[in-house]
Each structure stands twice: as structure tokens, then as C-alpha cells.
ZATI-691758 format. One record per atom (N, C-alpha, C, O): residue in three letters; x, y, z. Coordinates in steps of 0.02 Angstrom, whole numbers, padded with zeros to 5 digits, always signed. Layout:
<recs>
ALAXYZ...
</recs>
This chain:
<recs>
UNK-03511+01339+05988UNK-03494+01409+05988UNK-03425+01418+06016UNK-03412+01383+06065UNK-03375+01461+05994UNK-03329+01468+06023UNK-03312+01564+06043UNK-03323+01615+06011UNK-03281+01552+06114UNK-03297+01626+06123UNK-03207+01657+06118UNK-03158+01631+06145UNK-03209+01711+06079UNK-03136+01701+06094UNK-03128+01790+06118UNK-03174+01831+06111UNK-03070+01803+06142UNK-03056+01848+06180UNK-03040+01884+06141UNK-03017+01861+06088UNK-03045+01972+06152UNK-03013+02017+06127UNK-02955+02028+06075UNK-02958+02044+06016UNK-02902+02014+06115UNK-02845+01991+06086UNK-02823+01949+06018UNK-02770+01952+05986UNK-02890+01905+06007UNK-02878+01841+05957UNK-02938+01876+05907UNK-02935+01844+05854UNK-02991+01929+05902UNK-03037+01930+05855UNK-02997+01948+05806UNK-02945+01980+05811UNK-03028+01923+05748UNK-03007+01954+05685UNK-02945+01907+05678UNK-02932+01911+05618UNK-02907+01871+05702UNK-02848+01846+05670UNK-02855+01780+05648UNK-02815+01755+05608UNK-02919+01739+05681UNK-02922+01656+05644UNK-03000+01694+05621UNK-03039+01734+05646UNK-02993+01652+05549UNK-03043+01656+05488UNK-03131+01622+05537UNK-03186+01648+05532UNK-03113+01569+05571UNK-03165+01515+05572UNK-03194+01535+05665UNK-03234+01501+05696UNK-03170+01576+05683UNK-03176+01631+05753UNK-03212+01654+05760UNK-03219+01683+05706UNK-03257+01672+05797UNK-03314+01719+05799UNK-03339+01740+05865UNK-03333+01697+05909UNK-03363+01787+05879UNK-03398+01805+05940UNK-03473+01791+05931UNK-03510+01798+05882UNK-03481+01774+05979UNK-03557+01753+05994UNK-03592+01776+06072UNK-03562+01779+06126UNK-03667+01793+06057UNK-03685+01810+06113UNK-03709+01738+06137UNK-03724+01692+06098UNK-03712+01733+06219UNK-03727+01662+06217UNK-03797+01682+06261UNK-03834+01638+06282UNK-03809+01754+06271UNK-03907+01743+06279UNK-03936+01711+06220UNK-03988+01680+06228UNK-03904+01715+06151UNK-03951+01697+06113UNK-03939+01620+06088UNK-03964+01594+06039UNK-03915+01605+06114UNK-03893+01507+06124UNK-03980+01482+06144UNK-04026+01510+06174UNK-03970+01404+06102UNK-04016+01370+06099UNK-04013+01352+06175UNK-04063+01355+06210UNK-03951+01333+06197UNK-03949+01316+06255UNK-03922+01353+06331UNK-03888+01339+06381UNK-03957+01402+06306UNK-03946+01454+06341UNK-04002+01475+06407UNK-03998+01511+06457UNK-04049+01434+06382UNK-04112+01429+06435UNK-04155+01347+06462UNK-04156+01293+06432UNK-04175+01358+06507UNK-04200+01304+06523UNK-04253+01302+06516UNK-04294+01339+06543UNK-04264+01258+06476UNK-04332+01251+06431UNK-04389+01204+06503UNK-04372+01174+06554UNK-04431+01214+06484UNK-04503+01178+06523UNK-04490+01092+06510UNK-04503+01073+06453UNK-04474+01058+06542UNK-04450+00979+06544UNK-04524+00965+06512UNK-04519+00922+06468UNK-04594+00988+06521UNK-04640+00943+06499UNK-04668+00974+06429UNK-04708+00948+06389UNK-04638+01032+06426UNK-04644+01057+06364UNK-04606+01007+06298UNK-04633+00990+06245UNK-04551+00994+06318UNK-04494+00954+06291UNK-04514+00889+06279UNK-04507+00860+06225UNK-04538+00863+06330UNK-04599+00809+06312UNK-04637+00789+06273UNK-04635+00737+06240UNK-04685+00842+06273UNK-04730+00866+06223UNK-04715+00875+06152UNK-04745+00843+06108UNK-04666+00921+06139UNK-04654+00939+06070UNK-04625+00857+06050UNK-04631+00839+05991UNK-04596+00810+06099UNK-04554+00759+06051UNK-04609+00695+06042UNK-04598+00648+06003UNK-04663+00699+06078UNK-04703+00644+06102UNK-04746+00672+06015UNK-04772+00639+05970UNK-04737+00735+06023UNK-04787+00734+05944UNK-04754+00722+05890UNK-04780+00706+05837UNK-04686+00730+05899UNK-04624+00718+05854UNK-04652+00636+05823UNK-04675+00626+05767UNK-04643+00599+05863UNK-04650+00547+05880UNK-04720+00506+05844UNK-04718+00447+05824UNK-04766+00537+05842UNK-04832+00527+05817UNK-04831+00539+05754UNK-04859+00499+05715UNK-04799+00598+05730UNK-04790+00621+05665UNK-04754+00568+05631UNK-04783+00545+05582UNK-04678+00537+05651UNK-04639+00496+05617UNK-04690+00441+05602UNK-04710+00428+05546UNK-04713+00403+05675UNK-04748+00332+05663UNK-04825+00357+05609UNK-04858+00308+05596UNK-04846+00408+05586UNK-04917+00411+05556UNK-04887+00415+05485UNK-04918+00391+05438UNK-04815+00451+05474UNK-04793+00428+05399UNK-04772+00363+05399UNK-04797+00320+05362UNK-04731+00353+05434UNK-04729+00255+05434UNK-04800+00244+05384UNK-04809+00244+05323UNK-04831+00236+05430UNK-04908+00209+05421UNK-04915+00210+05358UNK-04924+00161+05322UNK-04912+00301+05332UNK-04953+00318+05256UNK-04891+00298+05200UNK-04903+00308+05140UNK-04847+00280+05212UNK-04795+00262+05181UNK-04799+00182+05163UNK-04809+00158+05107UNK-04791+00154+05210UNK-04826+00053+05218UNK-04900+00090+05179UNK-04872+00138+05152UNK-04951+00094+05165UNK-05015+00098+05152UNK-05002+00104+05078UNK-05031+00068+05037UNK-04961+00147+05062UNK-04943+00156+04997UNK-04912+00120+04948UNK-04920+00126+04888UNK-04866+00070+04984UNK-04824+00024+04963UNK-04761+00031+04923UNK-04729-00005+04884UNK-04753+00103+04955UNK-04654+00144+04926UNK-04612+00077+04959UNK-04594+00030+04923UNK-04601+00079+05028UNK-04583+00046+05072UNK-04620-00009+05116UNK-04678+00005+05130UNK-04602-00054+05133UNK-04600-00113+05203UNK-04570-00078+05263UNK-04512-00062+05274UNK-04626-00070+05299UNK-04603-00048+05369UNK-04612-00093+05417UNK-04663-00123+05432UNK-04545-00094+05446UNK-04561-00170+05501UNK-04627-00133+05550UNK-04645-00075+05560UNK-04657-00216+05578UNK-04692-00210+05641UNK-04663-00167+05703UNK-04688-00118+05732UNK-04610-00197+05711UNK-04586-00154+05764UNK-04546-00089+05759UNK-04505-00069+05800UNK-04567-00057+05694UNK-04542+00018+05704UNK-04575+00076+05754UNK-04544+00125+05776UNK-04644+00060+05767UNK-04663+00133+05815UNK-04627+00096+05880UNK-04643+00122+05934UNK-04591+00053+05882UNK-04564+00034+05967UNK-04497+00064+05980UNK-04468+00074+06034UNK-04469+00081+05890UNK-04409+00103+05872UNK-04418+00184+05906UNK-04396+00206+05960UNK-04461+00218+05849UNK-04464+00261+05857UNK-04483+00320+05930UNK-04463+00375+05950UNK-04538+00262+05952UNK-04543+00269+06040UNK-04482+00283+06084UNK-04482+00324+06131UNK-04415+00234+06059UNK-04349+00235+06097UNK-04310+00291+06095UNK-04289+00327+06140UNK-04303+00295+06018UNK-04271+00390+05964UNK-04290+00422+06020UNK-04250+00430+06066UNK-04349+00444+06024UNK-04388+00500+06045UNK-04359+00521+06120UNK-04333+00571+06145UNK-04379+00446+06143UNK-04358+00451+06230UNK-04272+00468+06232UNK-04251+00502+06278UNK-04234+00447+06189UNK-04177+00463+06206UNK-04147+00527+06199UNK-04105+00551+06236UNK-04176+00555+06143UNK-04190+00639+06106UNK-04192+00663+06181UNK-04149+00693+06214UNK-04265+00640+06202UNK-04277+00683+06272UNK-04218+00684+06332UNK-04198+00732+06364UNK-04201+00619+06333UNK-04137+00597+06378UNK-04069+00661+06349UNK-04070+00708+06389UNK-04043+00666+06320UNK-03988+00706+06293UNK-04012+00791+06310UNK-03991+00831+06352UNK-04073+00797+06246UNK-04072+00865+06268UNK-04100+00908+06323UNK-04092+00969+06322UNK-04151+00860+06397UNK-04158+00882+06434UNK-04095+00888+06493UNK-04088+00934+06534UNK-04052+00827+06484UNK-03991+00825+06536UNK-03965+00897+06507UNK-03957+00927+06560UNK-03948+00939+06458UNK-03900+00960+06412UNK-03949+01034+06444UNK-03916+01071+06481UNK-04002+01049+06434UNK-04040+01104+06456UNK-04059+01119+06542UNK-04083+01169+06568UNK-04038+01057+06571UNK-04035+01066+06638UNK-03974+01092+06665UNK-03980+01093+06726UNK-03914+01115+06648UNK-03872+01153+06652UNK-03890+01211+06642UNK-03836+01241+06638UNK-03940+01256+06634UNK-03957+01327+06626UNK-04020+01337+06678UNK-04053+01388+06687UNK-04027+01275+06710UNK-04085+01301+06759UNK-04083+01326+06813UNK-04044+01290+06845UNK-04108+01387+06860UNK-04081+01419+06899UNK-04102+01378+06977UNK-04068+01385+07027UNK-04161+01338+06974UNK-04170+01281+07037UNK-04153+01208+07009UNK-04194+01185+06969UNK-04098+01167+07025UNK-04092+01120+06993UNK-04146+01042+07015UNK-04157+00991+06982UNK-04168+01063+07085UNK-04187+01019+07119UNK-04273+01020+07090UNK-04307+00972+07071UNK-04288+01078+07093UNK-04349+01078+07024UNK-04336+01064+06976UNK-04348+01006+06959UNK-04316+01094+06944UNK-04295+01056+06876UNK-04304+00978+06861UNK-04342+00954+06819UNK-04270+00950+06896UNK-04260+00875+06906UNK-04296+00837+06933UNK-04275+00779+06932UNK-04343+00845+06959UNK-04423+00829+06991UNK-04453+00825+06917UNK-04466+00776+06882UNK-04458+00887+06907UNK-04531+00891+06810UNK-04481+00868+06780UNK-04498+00890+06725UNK-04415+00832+06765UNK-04378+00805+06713UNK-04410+00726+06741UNK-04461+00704+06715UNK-04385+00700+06779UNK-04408+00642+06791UNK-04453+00610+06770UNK-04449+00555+06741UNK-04524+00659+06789UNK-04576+00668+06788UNK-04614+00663+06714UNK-04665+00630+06704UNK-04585+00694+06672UNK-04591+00708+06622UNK-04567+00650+06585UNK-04610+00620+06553UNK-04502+00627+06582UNK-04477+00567+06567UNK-04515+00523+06580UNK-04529+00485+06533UNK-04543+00511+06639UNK-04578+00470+06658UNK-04651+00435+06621UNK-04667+00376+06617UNK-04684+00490+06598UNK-04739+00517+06575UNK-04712+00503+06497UNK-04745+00462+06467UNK-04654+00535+06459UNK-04652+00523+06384UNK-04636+00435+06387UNK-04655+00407+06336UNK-04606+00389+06438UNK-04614+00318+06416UNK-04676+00302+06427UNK-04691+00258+06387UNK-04721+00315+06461UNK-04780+00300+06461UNK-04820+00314+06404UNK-04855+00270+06379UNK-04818+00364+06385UNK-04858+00394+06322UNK-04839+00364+06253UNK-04884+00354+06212UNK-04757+00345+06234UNK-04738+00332+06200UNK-04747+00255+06198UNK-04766+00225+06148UNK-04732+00227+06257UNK-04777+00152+06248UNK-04811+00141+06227UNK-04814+00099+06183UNK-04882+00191+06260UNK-04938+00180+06245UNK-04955+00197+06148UNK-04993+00157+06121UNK-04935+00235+06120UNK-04933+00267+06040UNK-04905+00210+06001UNK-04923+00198+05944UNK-04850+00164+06042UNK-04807+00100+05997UNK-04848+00052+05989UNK-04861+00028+05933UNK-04880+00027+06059UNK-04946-00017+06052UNK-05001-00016+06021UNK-05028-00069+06006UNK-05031+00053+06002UNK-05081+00068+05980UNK-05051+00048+05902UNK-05082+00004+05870UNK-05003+00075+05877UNK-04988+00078+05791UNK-04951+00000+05803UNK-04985-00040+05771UNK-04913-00023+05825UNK-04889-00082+05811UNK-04940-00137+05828UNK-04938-00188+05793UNK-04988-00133+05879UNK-05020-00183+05890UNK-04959-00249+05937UNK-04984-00304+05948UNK-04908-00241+05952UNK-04871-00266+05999UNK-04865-00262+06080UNK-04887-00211+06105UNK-04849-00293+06106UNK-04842-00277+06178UNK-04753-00256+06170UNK-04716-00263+06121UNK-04735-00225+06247UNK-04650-00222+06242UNK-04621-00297+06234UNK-04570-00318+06209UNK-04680-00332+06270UNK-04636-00412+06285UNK-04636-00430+06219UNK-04588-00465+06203UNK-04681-00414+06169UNK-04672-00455+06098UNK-04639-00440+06054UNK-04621-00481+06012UNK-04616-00349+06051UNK-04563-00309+06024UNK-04517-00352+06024UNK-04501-00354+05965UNK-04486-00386+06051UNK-04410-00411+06074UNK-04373-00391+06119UNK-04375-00405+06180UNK-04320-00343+06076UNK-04253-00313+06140UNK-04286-00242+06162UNK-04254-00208+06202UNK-04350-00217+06137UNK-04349-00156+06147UNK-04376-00131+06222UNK-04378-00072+06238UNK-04401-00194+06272UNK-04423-00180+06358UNK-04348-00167+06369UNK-04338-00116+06403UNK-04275-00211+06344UNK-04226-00191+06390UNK-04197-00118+06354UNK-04172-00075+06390UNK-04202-00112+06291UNK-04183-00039+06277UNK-04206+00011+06298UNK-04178+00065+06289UNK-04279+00003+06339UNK-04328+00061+06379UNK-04269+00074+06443UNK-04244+00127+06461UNK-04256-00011+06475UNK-04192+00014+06524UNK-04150+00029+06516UNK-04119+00056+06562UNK-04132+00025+06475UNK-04044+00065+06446UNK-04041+00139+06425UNK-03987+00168+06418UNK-04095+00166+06416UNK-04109+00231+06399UNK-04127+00282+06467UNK-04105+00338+06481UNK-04172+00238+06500UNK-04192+00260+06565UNK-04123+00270+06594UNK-04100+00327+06598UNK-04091+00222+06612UNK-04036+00211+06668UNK-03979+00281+06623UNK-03949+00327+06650UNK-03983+00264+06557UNK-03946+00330+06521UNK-03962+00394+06560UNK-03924+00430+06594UNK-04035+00399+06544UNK-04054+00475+06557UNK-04034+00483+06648UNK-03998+00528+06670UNK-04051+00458+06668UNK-04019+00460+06749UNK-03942+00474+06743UNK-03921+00527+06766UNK-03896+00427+06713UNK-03848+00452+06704UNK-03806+00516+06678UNK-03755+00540+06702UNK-03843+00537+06622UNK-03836+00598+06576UNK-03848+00662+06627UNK-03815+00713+06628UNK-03905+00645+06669UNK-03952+00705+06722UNK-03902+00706+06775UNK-03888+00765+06785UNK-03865+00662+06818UNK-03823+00653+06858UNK-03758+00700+06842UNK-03740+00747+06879UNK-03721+00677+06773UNK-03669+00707+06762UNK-03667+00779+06753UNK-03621+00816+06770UNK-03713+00791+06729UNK-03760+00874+06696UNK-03746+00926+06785UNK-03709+00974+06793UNK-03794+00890+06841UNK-03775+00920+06890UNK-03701+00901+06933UNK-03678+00950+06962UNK-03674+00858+06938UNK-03594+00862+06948UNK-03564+00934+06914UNK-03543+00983+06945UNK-03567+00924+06843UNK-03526+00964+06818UNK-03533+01044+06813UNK-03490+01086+06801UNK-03609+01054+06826UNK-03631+01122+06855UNK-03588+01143+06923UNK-03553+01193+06926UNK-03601+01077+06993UNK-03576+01088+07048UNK-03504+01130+07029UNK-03493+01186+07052UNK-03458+01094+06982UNK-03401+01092+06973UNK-03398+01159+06961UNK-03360+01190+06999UNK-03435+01201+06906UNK-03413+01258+06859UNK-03433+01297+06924UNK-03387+01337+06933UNK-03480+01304+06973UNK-03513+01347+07005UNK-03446+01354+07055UNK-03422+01410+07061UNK-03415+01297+07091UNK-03377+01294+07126UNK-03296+01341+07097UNK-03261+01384+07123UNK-03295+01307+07038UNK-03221+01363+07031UNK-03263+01425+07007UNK-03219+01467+07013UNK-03310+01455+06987UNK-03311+01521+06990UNK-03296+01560+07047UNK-03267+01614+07054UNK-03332+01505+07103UNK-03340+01558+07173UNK-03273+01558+07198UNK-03253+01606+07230UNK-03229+01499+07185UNK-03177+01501+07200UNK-03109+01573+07182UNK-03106+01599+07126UNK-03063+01592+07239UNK-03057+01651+07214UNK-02972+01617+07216UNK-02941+01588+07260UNK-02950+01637+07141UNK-02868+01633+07103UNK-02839+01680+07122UNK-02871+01732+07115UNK-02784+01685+07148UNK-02722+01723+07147UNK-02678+01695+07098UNK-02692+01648+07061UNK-02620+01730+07101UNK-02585+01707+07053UNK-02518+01661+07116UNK-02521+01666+07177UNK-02484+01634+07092UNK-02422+01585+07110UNK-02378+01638+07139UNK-02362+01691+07112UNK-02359+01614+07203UNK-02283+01658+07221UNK-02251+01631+07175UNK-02253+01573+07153UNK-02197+01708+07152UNK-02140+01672+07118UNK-02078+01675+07192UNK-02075+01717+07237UNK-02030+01606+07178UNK-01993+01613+07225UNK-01934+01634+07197UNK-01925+01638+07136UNK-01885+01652+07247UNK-01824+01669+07249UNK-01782+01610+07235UNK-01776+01578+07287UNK-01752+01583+07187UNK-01710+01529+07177UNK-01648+01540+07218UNK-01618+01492+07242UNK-01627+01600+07225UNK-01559+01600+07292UNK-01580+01588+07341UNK-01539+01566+07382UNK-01645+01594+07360UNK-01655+01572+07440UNK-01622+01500+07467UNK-01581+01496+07512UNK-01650+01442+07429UNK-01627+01367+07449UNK-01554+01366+07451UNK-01525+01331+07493UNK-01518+01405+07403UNK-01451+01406+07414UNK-01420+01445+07473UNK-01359+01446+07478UNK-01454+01474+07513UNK-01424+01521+07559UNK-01396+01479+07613UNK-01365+01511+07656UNK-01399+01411+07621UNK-01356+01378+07696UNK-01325+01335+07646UNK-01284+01293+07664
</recs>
């Protein structure tokens, strides 16, 4: 979205005003809600897998619901860091994000095993991609509140404008 000022409406074609209550990311969504909707996301992809292999359109590897387990978790990783910038307690927030995270690798493990019939150890690379996603989403959640600190801080912060100086002054001795 781009917001542009008074001054500039109407003169670039591709410009627009926007309200940003009505932004997707405009609210902070329920971390286990977010969970939820992707954990079924998730079920849905791996059960066409399934009816798709059954049918014989496609060859679906063994280790796609371990794939799709990862998608999901990282989905969650991005757009919960990205929606935790609109939450008004961050320290809650980030408790049920964890939490929740916590809970969709568990669940999503558990849904990969069940349809793949694999363990993570037999998947291959996909136990260390569980850590690379994890250690992501920590990272993503980290930067999310930095950069809140940041915006909160120069709001409160109060601008004046620059003395202008006198350029004859330095010349005066």
C-alpha cells in the first residue's frame, strides 16, 4: 500500500489512498487461530497429494507431506512475525506465538508421519529444515519487535526543526 500525501493525489496514475484500518495487516490476528487455519491448510494439500498418487495423474514423492509440513510452518513463521507488529501487548503476543509454533511443528509432524509413514530421521534433510525454520521464525519474531521498538521510539520522539545559522557569525574575529 502506498500512502501518499495531499499534495501528490491525483498527479501519479499508480497512487492511491488507502485506509490502513482496512489492511490485512492491520490487526493482530489470534497466533493459534493462524495455526489452525494453516495446520488445515496443510491437511488439505497432503489429502490431494494422496487422491492425486491414488489416481495415477502424478508420482508423488514419499517425502512430500514432510515438504508440505515445512511450507506450512514457514507460512506461519512469516505471517505471524509480520502480524505481530499490530499487537497492542507484545509480550503476550509472543508467548501464544511461540506456543502456537510450537504446537503447529508438533501437529504437523505428527500429519507427515501419519501420510508419509516416515520418521523425521528417515525424511532426510527435513529434521534440519524443522531447525532452520524454527531458528527463522525466532529470528523473523525478534526483528518484528526491534523494529516496532524503533517506530514507537521516533514517534514519541519530539522533531524540531535545525537552527539555521548565521554564516557571518564564524567570520566575525
Amino acid at each position: 500500500m502506498l500512502f501518499i500525501s495531499k499534495q501528490f493525489e491525483g498527479k501519479f496514475p499508480f497512487a492511491y489512498m488507502t485506509n490502513h484500518d482496512n489492511s490485512l495487516f492491520a490487526r493482530a490476528y489470534n497466533p493459534v487461530h493462524q495455526a489452525l487455519v494453516l495446520f488445515s491448510a496443510g491437511i488439505v494439500i497432503v489429502l490431494f497429494s494422496k487422491i492425486v498418487q491414488l489416481t495415477g495423474l502424478l508420482e508423488v514423492g514419499d517425502r512430500f507431506p514432510w515438504m508440505a509440513a515445512a511450507s506450512f510452518m514457514l507460512c506461519f513463521a512469516m505471517f505471524n512475525s509480520i502480524f505481530s507488529l499490530s499487537a497492542n501487548d507484545m509480550n503476550a503476543y509472543w508467548s501464544r506465538s511461540i506456543f502456537s509454533f510450537g504446537g503447529l511443528a508438533v501437529a504437523n509432524g505428527l500429519m507427515a508421519y501419519i501420510f508419509s509413514s516416515l520418521t523425521i530421521g528417515e525424511a532426510g534433510s527435513y529434521r534440519w529444515i524443522y531447525v532452520v525454520i524454527t531458528f527463522g521464525y525466532l529470528v523473523f519474531l525478534s526483528m518484528m519487535r526491534f523494529l516496532k521498538l524503533i517506530v514507537e521510539f521516533a514517534q514519541r520522539e519530539e522533531w524540531n526543526a535545525p537552527r539555521i545559522r548565521n554564516r557571518n557569525r564564524k567570520n566575525r574575529w
